[in-house]
N, C-alpha and C positions, 0 to 999 in steps of 0.2 A: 485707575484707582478710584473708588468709591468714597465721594466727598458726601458729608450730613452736615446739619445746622447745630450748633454748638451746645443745644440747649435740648436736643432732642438723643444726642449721645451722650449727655450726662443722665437723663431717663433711662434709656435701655440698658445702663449699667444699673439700674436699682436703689440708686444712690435718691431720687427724689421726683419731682414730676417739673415736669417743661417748665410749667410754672412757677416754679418753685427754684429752678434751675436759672431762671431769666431776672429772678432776684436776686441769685447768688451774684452773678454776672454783672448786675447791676452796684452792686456792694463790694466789687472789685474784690472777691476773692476767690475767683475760678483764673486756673493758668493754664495754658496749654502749652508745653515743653519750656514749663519754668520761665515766661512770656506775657504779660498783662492781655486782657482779650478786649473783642468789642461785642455788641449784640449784631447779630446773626451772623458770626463768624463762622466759619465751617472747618472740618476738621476731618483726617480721615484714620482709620484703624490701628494704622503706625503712631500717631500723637499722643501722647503723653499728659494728660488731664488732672490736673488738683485742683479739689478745695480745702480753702482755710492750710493748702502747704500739703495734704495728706492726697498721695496717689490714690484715686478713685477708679481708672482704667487697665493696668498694668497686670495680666495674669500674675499672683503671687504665692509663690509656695510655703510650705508650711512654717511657722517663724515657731519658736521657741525660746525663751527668753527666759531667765532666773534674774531676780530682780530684791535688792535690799532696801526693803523700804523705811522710811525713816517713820518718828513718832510725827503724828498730826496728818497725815495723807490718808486719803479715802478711798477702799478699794471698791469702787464702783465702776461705771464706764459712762454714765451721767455725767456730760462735760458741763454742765449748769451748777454742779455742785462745788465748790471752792474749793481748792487741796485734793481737786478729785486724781490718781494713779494716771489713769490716761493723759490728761494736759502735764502732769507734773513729770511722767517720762517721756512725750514728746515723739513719738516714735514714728515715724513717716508712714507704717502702714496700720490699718485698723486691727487689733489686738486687744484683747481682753481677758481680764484676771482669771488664774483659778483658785475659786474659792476667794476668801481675805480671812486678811488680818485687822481685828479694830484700831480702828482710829490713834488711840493713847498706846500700842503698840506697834512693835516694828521687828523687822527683820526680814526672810526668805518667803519670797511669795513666787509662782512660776505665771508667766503672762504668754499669750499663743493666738492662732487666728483658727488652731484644728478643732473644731467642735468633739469631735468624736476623744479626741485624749482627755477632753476634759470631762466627758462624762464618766468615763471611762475612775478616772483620778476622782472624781467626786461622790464615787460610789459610798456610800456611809458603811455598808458590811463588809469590805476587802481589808481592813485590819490593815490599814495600808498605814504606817509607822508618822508621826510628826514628832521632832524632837524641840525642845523649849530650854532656854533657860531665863530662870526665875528671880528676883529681886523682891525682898519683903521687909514691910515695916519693923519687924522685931525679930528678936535671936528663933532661929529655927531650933525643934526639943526633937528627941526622939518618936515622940509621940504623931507629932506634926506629919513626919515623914512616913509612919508608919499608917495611918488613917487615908493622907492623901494616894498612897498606894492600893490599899484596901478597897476605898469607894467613899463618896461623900453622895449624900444623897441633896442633890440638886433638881430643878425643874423636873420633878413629880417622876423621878428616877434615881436608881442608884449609878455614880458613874463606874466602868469597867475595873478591871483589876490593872493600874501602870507601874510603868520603872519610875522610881524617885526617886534621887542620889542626892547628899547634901554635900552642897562644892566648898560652902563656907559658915559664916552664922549666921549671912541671912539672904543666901542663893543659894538655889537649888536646882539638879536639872529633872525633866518628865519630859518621857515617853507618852502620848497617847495614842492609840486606834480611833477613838473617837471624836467628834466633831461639834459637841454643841456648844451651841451661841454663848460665846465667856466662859469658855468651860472654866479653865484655869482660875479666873477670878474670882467665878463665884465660889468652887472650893475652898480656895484660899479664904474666901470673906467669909465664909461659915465657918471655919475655925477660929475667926478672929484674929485673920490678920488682913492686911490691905497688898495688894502687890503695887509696886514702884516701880520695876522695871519688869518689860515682858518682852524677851526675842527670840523667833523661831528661827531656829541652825538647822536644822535638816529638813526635807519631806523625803521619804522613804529610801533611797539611793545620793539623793542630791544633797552637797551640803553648801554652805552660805560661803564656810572658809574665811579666806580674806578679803573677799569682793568688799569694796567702801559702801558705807551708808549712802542712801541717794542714785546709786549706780545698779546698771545691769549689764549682764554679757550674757552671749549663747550658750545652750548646752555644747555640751562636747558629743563627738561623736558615741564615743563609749558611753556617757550619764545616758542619752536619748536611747540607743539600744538595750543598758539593762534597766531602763522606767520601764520601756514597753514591754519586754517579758514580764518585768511584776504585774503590772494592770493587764495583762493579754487576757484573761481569764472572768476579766470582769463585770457585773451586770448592772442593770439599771436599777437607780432608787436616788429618792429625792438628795438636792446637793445639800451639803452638810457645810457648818460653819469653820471652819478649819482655824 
């Protein structure tokens, strides 16, 4: 069996350079099979290698993840950012969001390690469905519902034609296709009103349900095979703000 230096098989995994590895090592947060290590420990291809807790060696298949996320979390993968998604769910292997949700919202976000579903899922012209619902400072009118369906003309466009239902007198649910940056709010704030609460229940097949705030569970066999026939078809173009 083929033994290497400790710091030079954390390099050939891509994770960082020798150098850089002989630090980690040093800062006591490299393990090997769950194990505190030393400098120039050696290790061989069967071992089991973390840093900071997170497997860096372990071939891993494709993870999938539907995840409810609460108000004030940050969907990025920047772990230097405070409330960032990544440190707040914790998740032993590297995974990263698709698309976000902002900050002051919450709700159904999907998290993965497959590059290609996500490109796939971030296409901005596959009409691929996001479902909302809404919370707003004053009584919702007829009119309200009827304009936000139509189009509101936002950042130097008009938005699509959506579903608006009004649930109560002051929530409401929207269907969009489209993906830009606040869409929801800023519509709302150009009619004059503020939204208070904003959570996404569905993206296109998948829905939030009962899953708790805070938490996430896998897809299901059946969610992950009818996403990919929806998206099968789908082509490339810049990611969209979901």
């Amino acid at each position: 069996m083929e033994y290497k230096r400790l710091n030079k098989a954390i390099s050939e995994t891509g994770y960082c350079s020798r150098r850089a590895a002989d630090r980690l090592i040093e800062e006591g947060k490299v393990q090997v099979n769950g194990q505190p290590v030393e400098m120039g420990q050696k290790v061989t291809a069967d071992d089991q290698i973390t840093v900071d807790g997170k497997i860096i060696t372990k071939e891993v298949g494709h993870i999938y993840l539907i995840f409810n996320k609460p108000v004030g979390i940050t969907c990025t993968t920047d772990t230097d950012i405070k409330g960032n998604i990544i440190d707040f769910i914790g998740y032993p292997e590297r995974i990263f969001p698709i698309g976000r949700i902002d900050k002051p919202s919450e709700g159904l976000i999907f998290l993965t390690n497959d590059g290609d579903i996500v490109n796939k899922i971030l296409r901005a012209k596959n009409n691929h469905e996001k479902e909302y619902v809404v919370k707003v400072d004053k009584r919702i009118t007829p009119d309200f519902i009827r304009l936000m369906a139509d189009g509101i003309p936002i950042l130097d466009t008009v938005t699509e034609k959506c579903k608006v239902t009004q649930i109560d007198a002051y929530t409401f649910n929207i269907v969009l296709t489209q993906g830009l940056n606040r869409q929801i709010r800023r519509m709302c704030d150009y009619l004059g009103y503020e939204v208070r609460e904003l959570q996404r229940v569905r993206i296109m097949n998948i829905k939030l349900g009962s899953l708790k705030r805070g938490k996430y569970r896998s897809f299901t066999g059946s969610e992950l095979r009818e996403l990919k026939a929806l998206i099968e078809d789908s082509s490339k173009t810049e990611e969209a703000s979901l």
